[in-house]
C-alpha positions in Angstrom: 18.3 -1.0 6.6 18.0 -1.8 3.0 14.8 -2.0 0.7 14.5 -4.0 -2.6 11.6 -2.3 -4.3 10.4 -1.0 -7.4 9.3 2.5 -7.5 6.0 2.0 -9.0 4.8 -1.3 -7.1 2.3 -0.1 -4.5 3.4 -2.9 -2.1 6.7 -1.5 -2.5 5.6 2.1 -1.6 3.9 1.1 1.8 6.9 0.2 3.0 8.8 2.9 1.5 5.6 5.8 2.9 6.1 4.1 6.4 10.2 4.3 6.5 9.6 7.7 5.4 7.3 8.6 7.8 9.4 7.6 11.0 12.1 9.1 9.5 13.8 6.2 9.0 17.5 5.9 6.8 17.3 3.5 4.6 19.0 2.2 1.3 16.8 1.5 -1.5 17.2 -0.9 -4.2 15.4 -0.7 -7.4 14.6 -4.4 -8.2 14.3 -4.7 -12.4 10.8 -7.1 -11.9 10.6 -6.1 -16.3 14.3 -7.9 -16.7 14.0 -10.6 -14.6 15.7 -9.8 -11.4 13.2 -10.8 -9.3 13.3 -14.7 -10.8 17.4 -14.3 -10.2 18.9 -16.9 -7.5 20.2 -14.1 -5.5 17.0 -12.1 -4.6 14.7 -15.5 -4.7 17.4 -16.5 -1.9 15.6 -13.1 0.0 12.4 -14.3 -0.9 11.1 -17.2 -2.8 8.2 -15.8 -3.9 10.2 -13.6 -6.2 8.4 -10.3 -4.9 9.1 -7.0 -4.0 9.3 -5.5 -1.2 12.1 -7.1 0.6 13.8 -5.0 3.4 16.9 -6.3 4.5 17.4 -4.9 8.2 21.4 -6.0 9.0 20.5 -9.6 8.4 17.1 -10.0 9.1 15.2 -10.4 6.1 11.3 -9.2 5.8 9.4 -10.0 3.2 5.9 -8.3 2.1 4.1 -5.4 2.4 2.0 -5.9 5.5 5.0 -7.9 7.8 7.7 -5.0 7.0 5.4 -2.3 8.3 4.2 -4.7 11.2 8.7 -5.3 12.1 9.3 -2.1 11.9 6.7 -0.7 14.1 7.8 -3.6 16.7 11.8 -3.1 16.0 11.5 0.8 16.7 8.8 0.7 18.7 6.0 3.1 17.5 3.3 1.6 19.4 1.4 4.9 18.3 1.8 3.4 15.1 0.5 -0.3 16.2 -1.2 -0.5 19.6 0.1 -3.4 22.2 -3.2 -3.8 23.5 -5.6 -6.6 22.3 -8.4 -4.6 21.0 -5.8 -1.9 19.4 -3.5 -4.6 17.8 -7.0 -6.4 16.4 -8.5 -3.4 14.8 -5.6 -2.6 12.8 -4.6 -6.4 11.4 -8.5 -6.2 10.4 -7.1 -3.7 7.8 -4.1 -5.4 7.1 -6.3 -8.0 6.0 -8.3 -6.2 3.7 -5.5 -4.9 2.3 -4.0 -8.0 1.0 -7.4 -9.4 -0.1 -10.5 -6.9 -0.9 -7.5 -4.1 -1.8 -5.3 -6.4 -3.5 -8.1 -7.6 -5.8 -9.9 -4.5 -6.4 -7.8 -1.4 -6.9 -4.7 -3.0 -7.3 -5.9 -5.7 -9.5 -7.5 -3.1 -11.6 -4.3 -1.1 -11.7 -2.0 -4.1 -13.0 -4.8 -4.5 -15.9 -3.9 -0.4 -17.0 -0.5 -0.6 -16.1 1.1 -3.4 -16.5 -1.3 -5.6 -18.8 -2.4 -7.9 -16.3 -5.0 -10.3 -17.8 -7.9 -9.8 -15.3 -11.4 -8.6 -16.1 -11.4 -5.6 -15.8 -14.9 -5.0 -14.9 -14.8 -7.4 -12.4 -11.8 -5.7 -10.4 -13.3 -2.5 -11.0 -16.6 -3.7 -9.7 -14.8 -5.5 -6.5 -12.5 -2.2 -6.3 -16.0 0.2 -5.8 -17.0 -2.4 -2.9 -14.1 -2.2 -1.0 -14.3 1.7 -1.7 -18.1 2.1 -0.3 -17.1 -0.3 2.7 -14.4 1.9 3.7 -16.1 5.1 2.8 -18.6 4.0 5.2 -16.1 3.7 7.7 -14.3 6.9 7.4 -17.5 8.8 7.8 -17.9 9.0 11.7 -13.4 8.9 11.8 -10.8 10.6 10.8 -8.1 7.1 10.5 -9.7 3.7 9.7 -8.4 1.7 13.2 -7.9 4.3 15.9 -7.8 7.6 16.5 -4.4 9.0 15.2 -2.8 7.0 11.9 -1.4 3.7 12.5 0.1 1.1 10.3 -3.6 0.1 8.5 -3.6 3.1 6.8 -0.6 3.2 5.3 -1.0 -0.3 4.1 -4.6 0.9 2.5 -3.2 4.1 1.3 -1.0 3.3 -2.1 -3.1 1.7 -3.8 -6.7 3.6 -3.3 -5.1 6.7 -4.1 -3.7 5.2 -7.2 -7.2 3.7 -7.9 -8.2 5.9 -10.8 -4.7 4.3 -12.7 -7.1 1.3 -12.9 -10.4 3.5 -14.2 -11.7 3.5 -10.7 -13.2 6.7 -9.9 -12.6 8.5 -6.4 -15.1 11.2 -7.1 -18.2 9.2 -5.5 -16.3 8.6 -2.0 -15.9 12.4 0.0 -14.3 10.4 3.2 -12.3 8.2 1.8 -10.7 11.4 -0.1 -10.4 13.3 2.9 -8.6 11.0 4.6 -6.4 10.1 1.5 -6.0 14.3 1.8 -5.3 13.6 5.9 -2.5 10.8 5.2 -0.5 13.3 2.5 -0.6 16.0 4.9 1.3 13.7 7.7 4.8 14.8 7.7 7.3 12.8 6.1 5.0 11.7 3.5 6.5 10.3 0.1 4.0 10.0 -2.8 3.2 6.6 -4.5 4.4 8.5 -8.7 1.9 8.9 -10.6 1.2 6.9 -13.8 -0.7 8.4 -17.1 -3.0 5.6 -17.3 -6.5 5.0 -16.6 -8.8 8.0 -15.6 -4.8 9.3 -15.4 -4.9 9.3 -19.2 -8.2 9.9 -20.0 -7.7 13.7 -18.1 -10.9 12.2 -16.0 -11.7 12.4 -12.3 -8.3 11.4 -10.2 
């Protein structure tokens, strides 16, 4: 398998957290998204919407976040880590949801405005990005993972980019579950840290 990423996308490092964490091989590709690569022919021709990540598995092509963790629970068959059953299979693409909407558009968003200039406002990502954070909060506080009862695929898609929340001035300090479990996910074997960016609360020496 081969993975076109770029080390400090947090799309990128679901995919990367989750090969790590089934202790998959895999070759990685930095992708240069600050040069251009992305817009090249070559990688467009792996995905047209000129993002990362891309994994490349002998042929088969998978684009984005959410469908590389869903094809590679399905191609190695870690139904611990996304149940068959209807119910099972439900709860977790609930989260896979929220990641690409609520997470993308709160924590993340807020994290492109510190990190990489994005021109959002950034009390308006902030505010959706302390929603999304009391919502889940709320979740976590009768369970240990967000869709089952042992980790599945939902929380590593909702992990990268809440624990890099305070990159984007969004402070962790008022949500005691949701950093217990962020705690309970580094702690799983295999786990590969999203780096760390001096930015933010990062840079300010604040609450991280």
């Amino acid at each position: 398998m081969k993975l076109y990423s770029l080390t400090l996308s947090g799309h990128a490092h679901r995919a990367r957290l989750f090969l790590s964490l089934l202790g998959q091989p895999y070759d990685a590709v930095e992708v240069d998204l600050a040069g251009g690569q992305n817009r090249a022919p070559d990688f467009l021709a792996l995905n047209p919407f000129g993002q990362v990540p891309v994994l490349d598995d002998d042929g088969t092509i998978v684009p984005d976040s959410n469908a590389i963790l869903v094809y590679l629970a399905k191609k190695l068959g870690r139904t611990d880590w996304l149940p068959e059953d209807a119910d099972g299979a439900a709860r977790v693409q609930r989260w896979l949801s929220v990641a690409a909407g609520p997470i993308a558009f709160g924590p993340c968003a807020a994290r492109l405005v510190t990190l990489f200039g994005a021109r959002f406002d950034a009390e308006e990502v902030i505010a959706r990005a302390h929603r999304i954070l009391g919502l889940i909060d709320a979740e976590l506080a009768s369970r240990d993972w967000i869709a089952a009862e042992r980790p599945t695929i939902a929380d590593v898609a909702l992990y990268s980019y809440i624990a890099a929340a305070p990159e984007g001035n969004v402070d962790l300090a008022p949500y005691r579950h949701v950093r217990a479990w962020l705690a309970r996910i580094e702690a799983l074997p295999g786990f590969v840290a999203l780096p760390a960016s001096p930015v933010g609360l990062n840079a300010a020496g604040g609450p991280a």
